[in-house]
N, CA, C and O atoms as a GROMACS GRO file, in nm:
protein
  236
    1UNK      N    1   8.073  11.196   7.330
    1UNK     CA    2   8.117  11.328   7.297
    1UNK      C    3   8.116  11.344   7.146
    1UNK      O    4   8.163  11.258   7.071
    2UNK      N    5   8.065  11.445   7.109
    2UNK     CA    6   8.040  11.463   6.935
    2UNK      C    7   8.147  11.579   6.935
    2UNK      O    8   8.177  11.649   7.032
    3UNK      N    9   8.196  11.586   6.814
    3UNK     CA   10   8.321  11.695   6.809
    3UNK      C   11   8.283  11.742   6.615
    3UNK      O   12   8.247  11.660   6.530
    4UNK      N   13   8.300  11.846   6.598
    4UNK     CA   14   8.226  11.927   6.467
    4UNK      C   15   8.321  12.006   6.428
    4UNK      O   16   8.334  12.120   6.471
    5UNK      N   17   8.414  11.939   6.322
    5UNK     CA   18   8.523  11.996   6.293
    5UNK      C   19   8.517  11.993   6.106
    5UNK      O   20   8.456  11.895   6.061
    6UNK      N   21   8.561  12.068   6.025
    6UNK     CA   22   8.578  12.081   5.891
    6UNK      C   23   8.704  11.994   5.832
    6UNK      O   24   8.823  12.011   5.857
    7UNK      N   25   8.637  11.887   5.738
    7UNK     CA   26   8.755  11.834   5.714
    7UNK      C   27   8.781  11.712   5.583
    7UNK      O   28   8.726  11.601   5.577
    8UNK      N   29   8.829  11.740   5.537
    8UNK     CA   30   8.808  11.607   5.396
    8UNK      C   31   8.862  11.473   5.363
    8UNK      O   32   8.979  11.436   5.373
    9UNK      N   33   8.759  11.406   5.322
    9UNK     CA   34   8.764  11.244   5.336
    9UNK      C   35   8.792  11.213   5.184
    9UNK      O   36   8.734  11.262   5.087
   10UNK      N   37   8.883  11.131   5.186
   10UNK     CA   38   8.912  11.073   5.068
   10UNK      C   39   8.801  10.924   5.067
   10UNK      O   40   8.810  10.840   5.156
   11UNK      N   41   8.706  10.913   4.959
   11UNK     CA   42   8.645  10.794   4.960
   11UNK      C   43   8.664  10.717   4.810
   11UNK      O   44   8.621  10.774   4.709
   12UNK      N   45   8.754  10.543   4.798
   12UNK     CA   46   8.731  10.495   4.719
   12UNK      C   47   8.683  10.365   4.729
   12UNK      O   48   8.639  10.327   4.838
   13UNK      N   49   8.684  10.278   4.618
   13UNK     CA   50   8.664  10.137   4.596
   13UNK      C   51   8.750  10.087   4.571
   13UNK      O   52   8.839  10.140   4.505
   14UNK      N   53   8.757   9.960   4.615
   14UNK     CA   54   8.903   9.917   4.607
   14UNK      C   55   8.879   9.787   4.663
   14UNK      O   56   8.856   9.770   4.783
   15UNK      N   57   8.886   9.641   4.531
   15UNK     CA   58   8.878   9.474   4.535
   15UNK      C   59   8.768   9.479   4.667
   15UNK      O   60   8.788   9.458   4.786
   16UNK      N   61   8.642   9.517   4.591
   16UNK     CA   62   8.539   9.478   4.634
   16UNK      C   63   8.490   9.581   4.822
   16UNK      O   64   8.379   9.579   4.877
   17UNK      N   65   8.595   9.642   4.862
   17UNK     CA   66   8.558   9.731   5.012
   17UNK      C   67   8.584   9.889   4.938
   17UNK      O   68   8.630   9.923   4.828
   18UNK      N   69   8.534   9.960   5.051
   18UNK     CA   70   8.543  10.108   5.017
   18UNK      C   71   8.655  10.131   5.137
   18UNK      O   72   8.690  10.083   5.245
   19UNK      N   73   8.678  10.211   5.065
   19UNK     CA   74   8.822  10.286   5.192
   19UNK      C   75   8.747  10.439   5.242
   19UNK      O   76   8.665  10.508   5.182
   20UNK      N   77   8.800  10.455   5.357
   20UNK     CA   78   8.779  10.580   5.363
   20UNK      C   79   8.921  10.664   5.406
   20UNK      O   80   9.022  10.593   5.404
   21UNK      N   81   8.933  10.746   5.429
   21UNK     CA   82   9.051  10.793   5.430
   21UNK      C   83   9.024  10.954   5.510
   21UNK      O   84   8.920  11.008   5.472
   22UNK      N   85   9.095  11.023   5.600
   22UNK     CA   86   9.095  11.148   5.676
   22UNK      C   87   9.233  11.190   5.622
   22UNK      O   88   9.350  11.162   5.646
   23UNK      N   89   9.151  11.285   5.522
   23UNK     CA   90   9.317  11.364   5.437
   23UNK      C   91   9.403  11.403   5.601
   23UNK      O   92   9.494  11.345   5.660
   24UNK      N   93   9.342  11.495   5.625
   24UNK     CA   94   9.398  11.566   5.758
   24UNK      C   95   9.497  11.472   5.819
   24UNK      O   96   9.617  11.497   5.808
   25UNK      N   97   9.447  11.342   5.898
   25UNK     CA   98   9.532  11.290   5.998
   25UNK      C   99   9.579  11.164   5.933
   25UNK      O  100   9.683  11.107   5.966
   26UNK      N  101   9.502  11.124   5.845
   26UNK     CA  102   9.568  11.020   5.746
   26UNK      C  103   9.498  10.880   5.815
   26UNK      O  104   9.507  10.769   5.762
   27UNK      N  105   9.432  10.904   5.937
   27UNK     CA  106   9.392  10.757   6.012
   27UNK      C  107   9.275  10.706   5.812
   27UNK      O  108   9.227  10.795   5.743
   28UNK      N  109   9.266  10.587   5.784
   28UNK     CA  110   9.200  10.534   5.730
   28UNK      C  111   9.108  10.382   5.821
   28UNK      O  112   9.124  10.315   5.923
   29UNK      N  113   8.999  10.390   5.691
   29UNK     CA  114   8.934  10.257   5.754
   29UNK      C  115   8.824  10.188   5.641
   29UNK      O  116   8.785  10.247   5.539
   30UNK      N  117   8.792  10.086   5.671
   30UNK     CA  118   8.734  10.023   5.499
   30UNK      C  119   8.592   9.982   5.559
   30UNK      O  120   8.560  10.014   5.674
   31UNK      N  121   8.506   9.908   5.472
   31UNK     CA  122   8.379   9.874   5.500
   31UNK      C  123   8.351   9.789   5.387
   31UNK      O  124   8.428   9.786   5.291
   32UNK      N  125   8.217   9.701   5.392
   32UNK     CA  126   8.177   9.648   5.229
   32UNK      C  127   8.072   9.790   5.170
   32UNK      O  128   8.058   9.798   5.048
   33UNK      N  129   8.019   9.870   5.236
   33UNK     CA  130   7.961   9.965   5.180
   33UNK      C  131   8.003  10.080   5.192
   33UNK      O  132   8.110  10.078   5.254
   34UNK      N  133   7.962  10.214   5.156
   34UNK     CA  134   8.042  10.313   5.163
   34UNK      C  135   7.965  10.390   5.292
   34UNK      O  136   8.034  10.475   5.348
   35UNK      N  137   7.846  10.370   5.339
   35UNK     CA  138   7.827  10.405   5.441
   35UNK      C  139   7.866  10.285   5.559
   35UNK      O  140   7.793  10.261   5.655
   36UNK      N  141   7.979  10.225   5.535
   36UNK     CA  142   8.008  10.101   5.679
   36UNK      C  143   8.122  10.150   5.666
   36UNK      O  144   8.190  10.141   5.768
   37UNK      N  145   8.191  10.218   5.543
   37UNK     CA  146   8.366  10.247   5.565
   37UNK      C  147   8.363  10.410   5.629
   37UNK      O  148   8.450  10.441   5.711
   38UNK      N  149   8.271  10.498   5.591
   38UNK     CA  150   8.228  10.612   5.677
   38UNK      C  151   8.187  10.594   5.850
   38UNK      O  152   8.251  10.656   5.935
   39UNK      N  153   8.099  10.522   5.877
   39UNK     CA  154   8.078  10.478   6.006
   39UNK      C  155   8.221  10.440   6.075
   39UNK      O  156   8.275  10.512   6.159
   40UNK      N  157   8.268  10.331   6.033
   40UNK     CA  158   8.384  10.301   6.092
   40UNK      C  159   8.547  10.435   6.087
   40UNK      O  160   8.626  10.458   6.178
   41UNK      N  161   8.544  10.491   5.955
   41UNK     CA  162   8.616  10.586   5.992
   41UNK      C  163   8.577  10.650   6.094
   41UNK      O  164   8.671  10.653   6.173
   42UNK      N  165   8.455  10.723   6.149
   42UNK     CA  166   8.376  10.786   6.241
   42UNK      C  167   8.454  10.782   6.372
   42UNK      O  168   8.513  10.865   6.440
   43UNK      N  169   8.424  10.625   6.382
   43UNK     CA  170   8.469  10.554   6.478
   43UNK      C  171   8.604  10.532   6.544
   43UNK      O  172   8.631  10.519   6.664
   44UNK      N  173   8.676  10.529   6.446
   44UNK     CA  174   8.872  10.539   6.435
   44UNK      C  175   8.899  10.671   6.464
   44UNK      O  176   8.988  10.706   6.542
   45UNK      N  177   8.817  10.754   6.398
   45UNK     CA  178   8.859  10.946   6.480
   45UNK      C  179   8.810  10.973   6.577
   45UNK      O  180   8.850  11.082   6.618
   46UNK      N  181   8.703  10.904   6.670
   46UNK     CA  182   8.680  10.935   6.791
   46UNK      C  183   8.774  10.821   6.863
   46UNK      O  184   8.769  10.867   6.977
   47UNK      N  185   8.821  10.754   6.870
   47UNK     CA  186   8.902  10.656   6.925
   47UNK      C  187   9.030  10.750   6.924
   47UNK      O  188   9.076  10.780   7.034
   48UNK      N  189   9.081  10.790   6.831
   48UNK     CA  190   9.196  10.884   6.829
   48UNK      C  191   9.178  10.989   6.899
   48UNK      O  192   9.282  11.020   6.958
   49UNK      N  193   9.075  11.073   6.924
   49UNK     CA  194   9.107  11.192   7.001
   49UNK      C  195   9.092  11.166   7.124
   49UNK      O  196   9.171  11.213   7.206
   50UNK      N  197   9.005  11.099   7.155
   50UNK     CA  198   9.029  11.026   7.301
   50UNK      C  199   9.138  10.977   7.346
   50UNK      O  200   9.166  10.983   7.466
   51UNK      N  201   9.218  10.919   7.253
   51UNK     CA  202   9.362  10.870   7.318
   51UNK      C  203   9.454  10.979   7.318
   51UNK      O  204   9.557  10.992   7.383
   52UNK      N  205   9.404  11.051   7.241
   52UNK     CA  206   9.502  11.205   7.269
   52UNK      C  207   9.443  11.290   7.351
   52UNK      O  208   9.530  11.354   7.410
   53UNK      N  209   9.333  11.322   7.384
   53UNK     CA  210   9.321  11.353   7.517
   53UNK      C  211   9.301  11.346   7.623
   53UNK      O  212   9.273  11.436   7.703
   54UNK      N  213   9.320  11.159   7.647
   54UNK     CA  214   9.369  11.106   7.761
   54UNK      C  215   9.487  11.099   7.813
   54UNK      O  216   9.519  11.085   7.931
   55UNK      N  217   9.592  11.116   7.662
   55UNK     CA  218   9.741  11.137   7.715
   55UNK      C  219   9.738  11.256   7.696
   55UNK      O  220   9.817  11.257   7.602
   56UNK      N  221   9.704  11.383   7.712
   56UNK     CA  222   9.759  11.524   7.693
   56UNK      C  223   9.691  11.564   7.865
   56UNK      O  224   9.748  11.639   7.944
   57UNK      N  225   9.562  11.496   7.892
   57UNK     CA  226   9.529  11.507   8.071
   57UNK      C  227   9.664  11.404   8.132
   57UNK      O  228   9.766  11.435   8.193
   58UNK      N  229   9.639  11.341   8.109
   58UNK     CA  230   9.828  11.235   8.224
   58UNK      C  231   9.941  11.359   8.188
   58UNK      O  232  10.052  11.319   8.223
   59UNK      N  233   9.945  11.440   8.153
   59UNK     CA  234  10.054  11.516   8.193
   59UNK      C  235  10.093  11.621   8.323
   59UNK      O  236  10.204  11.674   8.328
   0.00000   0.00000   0.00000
């Protein structure tokens, strides 16, 4: 499921990994490159909405 929402990423460097950061929900996630700490944030916000709308269907 792809989801296309507007939204801003904080990206730094930091002892050698990049961070990424989702101003919005605050989930973060790191990488050694800045496209591996983007991918993996990617990854951490689809993991999150899935768990929220697997618990918002169990109700």
């Amino acid at each position: 499921m792809t989801k296309t929402i507007s939204q801003s990423i904080k990206l730094t460097h930091e002892d050698d990994q990049w961070v990424a950061v989702d101003d919005e929900t605050g989930i973060a996630s790191q990488g050694d490159t800045r496209k591996e700490a983007l991918l993996n944030l990617d990854e951490a916000l689809e993991l999150t909405w899935k768990a929220r709308e697997s618990k918002s269907e169990a109700k």
